[in-house]
C-alpha positions as CSV (number, residue, x, y, z in Angstrom):
1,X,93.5,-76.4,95.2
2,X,94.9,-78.1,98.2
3,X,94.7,-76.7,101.7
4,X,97.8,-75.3,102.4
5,X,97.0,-73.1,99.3
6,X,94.3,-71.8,101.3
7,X,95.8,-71.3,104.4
8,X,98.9,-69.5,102.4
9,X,96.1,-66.7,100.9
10,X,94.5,-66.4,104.3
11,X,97.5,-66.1,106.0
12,X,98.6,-63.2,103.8
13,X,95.8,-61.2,104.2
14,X,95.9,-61.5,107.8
15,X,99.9,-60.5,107.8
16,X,99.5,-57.5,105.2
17,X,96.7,-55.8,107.3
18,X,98.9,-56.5,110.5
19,X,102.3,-56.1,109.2
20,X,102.5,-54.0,106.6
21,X,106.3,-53.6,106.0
22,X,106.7,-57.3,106.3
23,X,109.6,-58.9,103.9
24,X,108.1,-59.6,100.3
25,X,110.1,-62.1,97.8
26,X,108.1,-62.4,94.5
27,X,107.8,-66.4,94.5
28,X,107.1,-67.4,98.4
29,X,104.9,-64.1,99.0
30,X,105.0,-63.1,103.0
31,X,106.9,-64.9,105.5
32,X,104.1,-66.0,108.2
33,X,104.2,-65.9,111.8
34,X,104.5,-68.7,113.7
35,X,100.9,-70.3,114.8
36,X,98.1,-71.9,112.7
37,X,95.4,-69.8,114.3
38,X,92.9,-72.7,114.5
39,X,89.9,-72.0,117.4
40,X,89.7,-75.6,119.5
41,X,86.0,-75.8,117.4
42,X,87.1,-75.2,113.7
43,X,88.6,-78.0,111.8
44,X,91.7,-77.3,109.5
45,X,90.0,-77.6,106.6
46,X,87.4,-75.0,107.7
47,X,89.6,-72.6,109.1
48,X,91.2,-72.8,105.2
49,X,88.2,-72.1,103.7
50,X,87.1,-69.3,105.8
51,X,90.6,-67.3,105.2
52,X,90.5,-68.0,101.8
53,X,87.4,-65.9,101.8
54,X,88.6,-63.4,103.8
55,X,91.2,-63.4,101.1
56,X,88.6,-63.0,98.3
57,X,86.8,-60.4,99.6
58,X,89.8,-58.0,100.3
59,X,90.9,-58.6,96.9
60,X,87.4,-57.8,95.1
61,X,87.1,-54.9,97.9
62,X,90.1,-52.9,96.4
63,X,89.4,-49.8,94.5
64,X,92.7,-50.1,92.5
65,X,94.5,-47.3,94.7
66,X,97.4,-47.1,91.7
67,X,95.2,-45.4,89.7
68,X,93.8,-42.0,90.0
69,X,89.9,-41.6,89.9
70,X,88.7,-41.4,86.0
71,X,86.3,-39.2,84.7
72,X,85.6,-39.3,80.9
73,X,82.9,-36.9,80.9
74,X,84.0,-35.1,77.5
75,X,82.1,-34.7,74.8
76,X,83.2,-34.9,70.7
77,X,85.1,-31.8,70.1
78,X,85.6,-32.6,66.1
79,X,86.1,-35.3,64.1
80,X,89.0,-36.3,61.7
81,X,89.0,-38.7,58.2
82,X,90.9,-40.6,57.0
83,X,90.4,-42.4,53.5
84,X,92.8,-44.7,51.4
85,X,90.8,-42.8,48.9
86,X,91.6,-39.5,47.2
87,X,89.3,-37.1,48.6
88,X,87.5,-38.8,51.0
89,X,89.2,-37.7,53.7
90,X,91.8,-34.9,54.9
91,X,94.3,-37.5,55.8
92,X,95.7,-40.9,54.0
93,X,97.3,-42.5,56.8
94,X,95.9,-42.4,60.5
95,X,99.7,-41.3,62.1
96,X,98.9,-38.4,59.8
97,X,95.5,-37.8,61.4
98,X,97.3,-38.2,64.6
99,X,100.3,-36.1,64.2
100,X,98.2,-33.4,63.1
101,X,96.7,-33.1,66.7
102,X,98.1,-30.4,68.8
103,X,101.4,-31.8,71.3
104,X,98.8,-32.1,74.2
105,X,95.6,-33.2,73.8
106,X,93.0,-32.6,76.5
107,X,89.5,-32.7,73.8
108,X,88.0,-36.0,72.7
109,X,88.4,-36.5,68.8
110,X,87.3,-38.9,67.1
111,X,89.1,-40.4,64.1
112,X,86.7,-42.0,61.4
113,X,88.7,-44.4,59.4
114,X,86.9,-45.2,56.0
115,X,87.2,-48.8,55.4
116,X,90.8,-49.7,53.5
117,X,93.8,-51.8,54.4
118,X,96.3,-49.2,56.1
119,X,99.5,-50.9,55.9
120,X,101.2,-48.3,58.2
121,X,103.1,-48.8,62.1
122,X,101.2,-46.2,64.7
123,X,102.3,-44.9,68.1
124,X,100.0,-42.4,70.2
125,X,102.2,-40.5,72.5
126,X,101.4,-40.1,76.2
127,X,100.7,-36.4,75.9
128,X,97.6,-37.4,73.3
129,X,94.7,-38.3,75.5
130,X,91.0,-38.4,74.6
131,X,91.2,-40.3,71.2
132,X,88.8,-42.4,69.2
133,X,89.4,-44.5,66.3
134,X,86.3,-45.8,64.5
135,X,86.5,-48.0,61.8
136,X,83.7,-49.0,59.1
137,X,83.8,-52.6,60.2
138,X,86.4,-54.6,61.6
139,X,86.4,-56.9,58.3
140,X,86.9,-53.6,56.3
141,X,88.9,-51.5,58.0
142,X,92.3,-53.4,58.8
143,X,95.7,-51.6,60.3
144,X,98.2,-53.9,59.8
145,X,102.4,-54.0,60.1
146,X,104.9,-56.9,60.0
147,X,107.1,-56.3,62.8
148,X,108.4,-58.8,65.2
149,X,110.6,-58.7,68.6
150,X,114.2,-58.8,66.8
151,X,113.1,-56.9,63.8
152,X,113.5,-53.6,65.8
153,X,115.3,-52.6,68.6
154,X,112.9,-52.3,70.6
155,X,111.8,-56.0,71.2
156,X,108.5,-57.2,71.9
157,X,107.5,-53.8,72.8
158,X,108.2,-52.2,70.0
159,X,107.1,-55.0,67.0
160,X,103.3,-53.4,68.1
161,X,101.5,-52.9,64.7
162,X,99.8,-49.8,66.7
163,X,100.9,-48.7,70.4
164,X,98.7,-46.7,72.7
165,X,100.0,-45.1,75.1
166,X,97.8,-42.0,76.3
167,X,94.5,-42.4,78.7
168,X,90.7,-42.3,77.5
169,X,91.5,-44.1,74.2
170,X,88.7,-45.7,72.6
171,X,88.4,-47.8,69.4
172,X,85.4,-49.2,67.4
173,X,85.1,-51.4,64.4
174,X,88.8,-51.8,63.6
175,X,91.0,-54.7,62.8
176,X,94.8,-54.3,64.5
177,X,97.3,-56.8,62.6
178,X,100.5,-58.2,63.1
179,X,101.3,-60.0,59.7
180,X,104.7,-61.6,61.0
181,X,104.0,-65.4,60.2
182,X,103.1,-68.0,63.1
183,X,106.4,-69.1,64.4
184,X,107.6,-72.7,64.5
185,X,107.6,-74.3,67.6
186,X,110.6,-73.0,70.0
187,X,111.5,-70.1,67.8
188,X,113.0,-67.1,68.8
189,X,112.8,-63.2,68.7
190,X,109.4,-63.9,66.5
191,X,106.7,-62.6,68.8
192,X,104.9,-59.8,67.0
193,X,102.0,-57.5,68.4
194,X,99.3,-56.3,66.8
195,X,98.0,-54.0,69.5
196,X,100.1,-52.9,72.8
197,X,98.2,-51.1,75.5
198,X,100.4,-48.9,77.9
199,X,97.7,-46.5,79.6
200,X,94.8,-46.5,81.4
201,X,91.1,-46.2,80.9
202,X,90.9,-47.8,77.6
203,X,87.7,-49.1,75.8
204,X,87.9,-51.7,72.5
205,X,84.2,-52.4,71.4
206,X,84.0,-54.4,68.3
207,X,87.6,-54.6,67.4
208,X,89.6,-57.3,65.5
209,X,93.1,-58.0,67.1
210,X,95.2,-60.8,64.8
211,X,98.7,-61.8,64.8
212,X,100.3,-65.4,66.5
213,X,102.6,-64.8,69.6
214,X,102.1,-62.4,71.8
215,X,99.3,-60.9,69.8
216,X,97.5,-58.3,72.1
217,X,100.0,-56.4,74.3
218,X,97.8,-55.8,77.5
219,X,100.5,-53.7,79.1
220,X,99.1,-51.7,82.1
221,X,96.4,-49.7,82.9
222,X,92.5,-50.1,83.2
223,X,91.1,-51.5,80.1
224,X,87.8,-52.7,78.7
225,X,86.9,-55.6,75.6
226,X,83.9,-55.6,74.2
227,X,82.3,-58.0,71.5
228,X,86.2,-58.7,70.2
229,X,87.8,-60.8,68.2
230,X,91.5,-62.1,69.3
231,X,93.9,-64.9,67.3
232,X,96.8,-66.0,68.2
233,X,98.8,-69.0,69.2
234,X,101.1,-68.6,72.3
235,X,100.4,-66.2,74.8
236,X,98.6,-64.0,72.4
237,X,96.8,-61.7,75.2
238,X,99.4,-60.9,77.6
239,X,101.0,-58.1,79.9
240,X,100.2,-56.7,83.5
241,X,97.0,-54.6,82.8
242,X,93.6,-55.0,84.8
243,X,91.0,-55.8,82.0
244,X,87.4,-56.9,81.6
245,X,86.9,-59.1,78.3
246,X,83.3,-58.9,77.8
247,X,81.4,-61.5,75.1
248,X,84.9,-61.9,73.2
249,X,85.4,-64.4,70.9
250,X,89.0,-65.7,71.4
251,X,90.6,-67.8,68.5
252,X,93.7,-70.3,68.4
253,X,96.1,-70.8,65.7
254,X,98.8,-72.9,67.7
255,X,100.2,-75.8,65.2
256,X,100.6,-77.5,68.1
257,X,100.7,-76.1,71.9
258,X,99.9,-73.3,72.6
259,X,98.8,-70.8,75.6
260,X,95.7,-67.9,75.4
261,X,97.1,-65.8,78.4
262,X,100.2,-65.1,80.1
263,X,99.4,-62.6,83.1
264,X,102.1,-60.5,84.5
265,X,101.2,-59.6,88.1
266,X,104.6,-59.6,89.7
267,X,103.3,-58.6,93.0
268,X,100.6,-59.3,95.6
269,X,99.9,-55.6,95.9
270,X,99.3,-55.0,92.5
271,X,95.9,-54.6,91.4
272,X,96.1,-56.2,87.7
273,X,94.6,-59.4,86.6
274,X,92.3,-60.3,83.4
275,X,88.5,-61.5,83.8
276,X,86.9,-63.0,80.6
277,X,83.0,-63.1,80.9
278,X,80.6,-64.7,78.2
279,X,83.1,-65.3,76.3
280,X,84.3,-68.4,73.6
281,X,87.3,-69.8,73.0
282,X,88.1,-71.7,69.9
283,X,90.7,-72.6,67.4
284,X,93.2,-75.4,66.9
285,X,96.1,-77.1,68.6
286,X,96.6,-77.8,72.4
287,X,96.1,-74.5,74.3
288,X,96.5,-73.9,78.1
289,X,94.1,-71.3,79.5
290,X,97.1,-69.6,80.9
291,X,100.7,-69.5,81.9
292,X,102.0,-68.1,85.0
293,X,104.7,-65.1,83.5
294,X,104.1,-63.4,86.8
295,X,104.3,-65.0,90.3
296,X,101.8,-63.5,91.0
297,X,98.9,-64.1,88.1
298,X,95.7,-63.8,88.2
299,X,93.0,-64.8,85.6
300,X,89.5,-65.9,85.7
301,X,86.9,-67.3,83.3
302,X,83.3,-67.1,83.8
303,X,80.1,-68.4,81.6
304,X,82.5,-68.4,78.9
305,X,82.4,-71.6,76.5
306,X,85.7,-73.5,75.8
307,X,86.7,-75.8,72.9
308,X,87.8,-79.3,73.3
309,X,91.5,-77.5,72.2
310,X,91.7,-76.9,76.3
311,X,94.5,-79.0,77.7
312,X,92.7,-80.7,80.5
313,X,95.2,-79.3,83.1
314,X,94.1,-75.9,82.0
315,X,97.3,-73.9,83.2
316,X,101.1,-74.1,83.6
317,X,103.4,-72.4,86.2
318,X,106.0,-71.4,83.5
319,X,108.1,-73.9,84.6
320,X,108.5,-72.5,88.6
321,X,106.4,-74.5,91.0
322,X,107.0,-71.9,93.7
323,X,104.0,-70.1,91.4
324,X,101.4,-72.2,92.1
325,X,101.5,-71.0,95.5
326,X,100.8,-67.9,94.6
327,X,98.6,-67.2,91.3
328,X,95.5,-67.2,91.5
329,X,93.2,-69.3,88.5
330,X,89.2,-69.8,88.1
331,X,86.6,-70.6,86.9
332,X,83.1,-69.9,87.1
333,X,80.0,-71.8,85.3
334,X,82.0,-71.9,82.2
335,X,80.9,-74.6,79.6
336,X,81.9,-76.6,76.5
337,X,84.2,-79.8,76.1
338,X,87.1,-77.7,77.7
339,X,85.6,-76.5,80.3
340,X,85.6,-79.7,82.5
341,X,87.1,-79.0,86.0
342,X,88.0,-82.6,86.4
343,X,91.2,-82.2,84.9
344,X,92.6,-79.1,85.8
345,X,95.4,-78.7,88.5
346,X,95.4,-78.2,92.1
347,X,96.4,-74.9,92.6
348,X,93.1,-73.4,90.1
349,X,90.2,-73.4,91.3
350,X,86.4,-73.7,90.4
351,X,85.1,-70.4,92.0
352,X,81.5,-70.3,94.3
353,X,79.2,-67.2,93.6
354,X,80.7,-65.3,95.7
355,X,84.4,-66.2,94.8
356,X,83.2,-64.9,91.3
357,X,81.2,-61.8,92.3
358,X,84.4,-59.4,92.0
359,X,85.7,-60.1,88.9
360,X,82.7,-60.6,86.6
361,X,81.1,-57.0,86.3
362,X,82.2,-53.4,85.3
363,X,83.4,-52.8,88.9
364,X,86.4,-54.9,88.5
365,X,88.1,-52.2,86.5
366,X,86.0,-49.2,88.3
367,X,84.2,-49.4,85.0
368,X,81.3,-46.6,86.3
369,X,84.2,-43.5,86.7
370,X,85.0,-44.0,82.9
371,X,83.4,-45.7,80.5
372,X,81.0,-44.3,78.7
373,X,79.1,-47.1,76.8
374,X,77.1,-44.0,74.2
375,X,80.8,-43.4,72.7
């Protein structure tokens, strides 16, 4: 990352705690003042440095003011089936099991799905919070639709094999599929989802999400990844959410370039961004780490192990070089054959220990109001 990159997050910080109503414009960020603030006994490159971490710290300092304080305290209230087999359960389908919830939800109940292939299309409305779907297995208990972005009106959004949109959802030992095939290089309207995410305080713990573009739907909202499994090809975990991947094993399918993220931050302000901890990244084809679908996006890797499928520049600014000015990539004691820093582009960066601090524990998504790891 070159110098005036640091200079440009320092000098931001400064102007938003100063200037608050200062002109915004989504691909330049703030206008600075005048001046380069430089003491006669601080060298430029110093002076860089030093407001690049004042710029870190205020980031990993926020306490994600567009959320409201969480607090999933509630306990099973009573528990659902649901069985592709006759009399197993008291439901065949898990809408069904879903549907038969009252219009608002405010208990947690948990949905035990016995292990089958449900080939069925599921939406949670907003109004039903407090939900957990728990599966016998992710390789035995498999959801799975074939929609894609122009199969529907709806586009990308609405191709989602199951869409979540209420708060405290938790699933467990479930496998989310898209079967739409991988699309050939440069096709369009093919991107299907297997899960999309559009609420917050969310928890996936052993969970299987496959599909090729656009797999996993990270919309908006606190969420939290634990011990997955996610395939895809091009920009198969994407959307604007603030989430913790957690000792996920990420898998490529790209036949020949592909991308694993594509991080919608659209703002400076926002508080959204993926971290990916202890986790590895496989698969086939050429894949960038990310691509920059918001101006602003932000995406870090730490101790995770990458495949030599890494394109050695590691991201791309989707094609607007006024981006690189203003995402923010790293990484952080990652290893593997793609993990070499050597390669990768100016504008990333290879974070210090204390770069990495904020975005590599539970606190980056406020995990401690929420999540409730005996669940």
């Amino acid at each position: 990352m070159s110098n005036l990159h640091f200079i440009f997050y320092g000098l931001v910080v400064i102007l938003l705690l100063q200037n608050p109503s200062a002109t915004q414009c989504h691909t330049k960020g703030i206008q600075p003042k005048p001046g380069n603030g430089l003491s006669t006994n601080m060298t430029r490159v110093e002076f860089s440095e030093q407001q690049f971490m004042k710029w870190v710290k205020f980031v990993g300092g926020l306490k994600h003011s567009v959320f409201r304080t969480a607090n999933n305290k509630l306990f099973p209230s009573h528990t659902l089936h649901v069985s592709k087999k006759h009399g197993k359960g008291g439901f065949s389908s898990i809408q069904a099991a879903i549907d038969s919830l009252p219009f608002i939800n405010v208990v947690r109940v948990v949905i035990k799905v016995h292990a089958g292939v449900y080939t069925e299309k599921v939406n949670i409305s907003p109004f039903k919070s407090f939900i957990t779907i728990q599966g016998e297995g992710a390789d035995k208990t498999i959801v799975q639709w074939g929609d894609t972005a122009q199969s529907q009106p709806l586009g990308t959004y609405g191709s989602a094999t199951f869409a979540v949109n209420s708060a405290y959802f938790i699933a467990k030992n479930i496998t989310f599929k898209n079967t739409a095939p991988i699309p050939a290089p440069g096709a369009v309207g093919k991107q299907g989802v297997a899960l999309r995410i559009s609420a917050d305080t969310a928890v996936f713990q052993g969970c299987k999400f496959l599909g090729a573009q656009d797999t996993l739907y990270d919309h908006i909202g606190r969420h939290y990844y634990k011990d997955c499994y996610i395939e895809g090809s091009v920009d198969f975990i994407f959307g604007n959410a603030l989430s913790l991947f957690e000792g996920c094993h990420v898998h490529a399918i790209a036949q020949l370039t592909g991308a694993l993220t594509a991080q919608g931050r659209s703002s400076l302000l926002e508080d959204t961004g993926f971290s990916f901890v202890h986790c590895k990244v496989t698969g086939s084809g050429a894949l960038y780490l990310g691509r920059a679908w918001g101006p602003f996006s932000r995406v870090v890797f730490a101790y995770t192990y990458m495949d030599n499928i890494i394109i050695p520049k590691g991201w791309y600014n989707w094609g607007d070089p006024n981006r690189e000015m203003t995402v923010f990539y790293g990484q952080y004691k990652c290893t593997g054959p793609g993990a070499s820093y050597a390669g990768r582009v100016s504008w990333s960066r290879e974070l210090t220990d204390e770069e990495a601090k904020p975005f590599i524990s539970l606190s980056y998504i406020d995990g401690s109001e929420w999540i409730n790891l005996s669940l």
